[in-house]
Steps between C-alpha positions, in 0.01 A plus 500: 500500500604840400604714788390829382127360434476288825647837684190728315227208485533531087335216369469379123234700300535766790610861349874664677325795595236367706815298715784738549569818595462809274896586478574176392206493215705800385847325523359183329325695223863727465715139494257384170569829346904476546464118430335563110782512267769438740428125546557516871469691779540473918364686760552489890207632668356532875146491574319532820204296576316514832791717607757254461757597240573223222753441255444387165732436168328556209640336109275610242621318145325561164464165292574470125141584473484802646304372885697617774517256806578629810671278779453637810742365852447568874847659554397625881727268717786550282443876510450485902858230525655785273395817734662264806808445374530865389369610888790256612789604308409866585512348889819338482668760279396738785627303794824400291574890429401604901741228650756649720715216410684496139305244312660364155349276262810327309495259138677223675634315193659857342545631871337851368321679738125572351356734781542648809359702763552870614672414798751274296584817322541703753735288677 
């Protein structure tokens, strides 16, 4: 089961705009018009439904004749592991510059030194 119609109850012989949200009518309707002539076109859009906010990939392909197919992927975990491991690099980045001990990271088969901390280079 698709996990853009199971997340806006769309069900076969249903119409889009009766399921989703306006804005993303709008950016479905915009992805067909960038999609005719160009073959192919993606398109990473949020949504919100009942408040929560959702994240969807959209592929929208035109066939040899001319019907455009869109392919639409529930992208919202990946988008939420992403925003983590952003929040924790900005964490340790922070703790690894405020150490008041000098802090190196080193390439231990050249021996290189890739980073290090303030307080390593004020020593």
């Amino acid at each position: 089961e698709c996990g853009f119609c199971s997340s806006f109850d769309l069900k076969v012989g249903s119409h889009i705009v009766d399921a989703i949200p306006v804005e993303g009518v709008r950016i479905i309707e915009d992805g067909i018009r960038q999609c005719v002539g160009n073959g192919v076109f993606i398109k990473e859009i949020a949504l919100t439904k009942d408040g929560e906010q959702m994240f969807f990939e959209f592929r929208f392909a035109e066939s040899a004749d001319e019907t455009i197919i869109i392919l639409a992927r529930n992208i919202t975990s990946r988008k939420r592991n992403e925003e983590a491991v952003r929040y924790n690099e900005l964490k340790f980045r922070e703790l690894f510059e405020q150490m008041p001990l000098g802090v190196t990271f080193n390439d231990f088969e050249t021996g290189r030194f890739i980073d290090c901390n303030r307080s390593c280079s004020t020593s």
